[in-house]
C-alpha angles and dihedrals in degrees: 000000000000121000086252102049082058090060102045082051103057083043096067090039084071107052118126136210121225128184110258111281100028118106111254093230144018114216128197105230110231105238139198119203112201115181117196130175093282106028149003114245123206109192108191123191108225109156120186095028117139108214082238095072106030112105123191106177129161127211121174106318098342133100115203121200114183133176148161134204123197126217117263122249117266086208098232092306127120120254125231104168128027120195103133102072139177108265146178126241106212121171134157124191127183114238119214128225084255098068124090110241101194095052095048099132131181142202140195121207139149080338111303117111117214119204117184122207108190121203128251110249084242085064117053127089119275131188106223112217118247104230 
């Protein structure tokens, strides 16, 4: 057996079954969190992700990011291997006090999702004037 034919063959070992409907698998997004002087900026990576079905939603101190992503057609033929499945994007982040709720703004695009968290005044620097 090639190195090769052993992992093809742990990777079908691990193939789950899910009830029709239900994404096959939940992923964790990889993120990037960037502050600057005026936000705090949260960059996932969720290819394959159509806006549809992309939710960002807050509650309390929570920030949700879902996602799904379909399979893609086999176009009538008959398919012999299956690695690209549908899945599902679920990620969680805990907002501080210092984030203003009512300006959080997202964006979708070539599959990274931006999510911006603006500071509350309160919170910025400020350079405090010498008398």
């Amino acid at each position: 057996m090639t190195k090769n034919e052993r992992s093809m063959t742990r990777r079908e070992d691990a193939v789950r079954s899910f009830p029709a409907g239900r994404p096959e698998e939940i992923l964790t997004p990889s993120a990037d969190i960037v502050e600057t002087p005026e936000s705090f900026v949260l960059m996932l990576d969720m290819p394959g992700v159509t806006r549809e079905s992309l939710t960002v939603s807050m509650e309390q101190n929570v920030l949700k990011v879902k996602g799904t992503v379909g399979e893609l057609p086999h176009n009538g033929g008959e398919m012999l291997f299956r690695e690209i499945r549908a899945a599902g994007y679920d990620r969680t982040f805990n907002i501080g006090e210092g984030v203003d709720r009512d300006r959080i703004d997202a964006a979708y695009e070539q599959g990274v999702l931006t999510v911006t968290l603006p500071k509350r005044e309160e919170m910025k620097p400020r350079e405090i004037s010498i008398r």
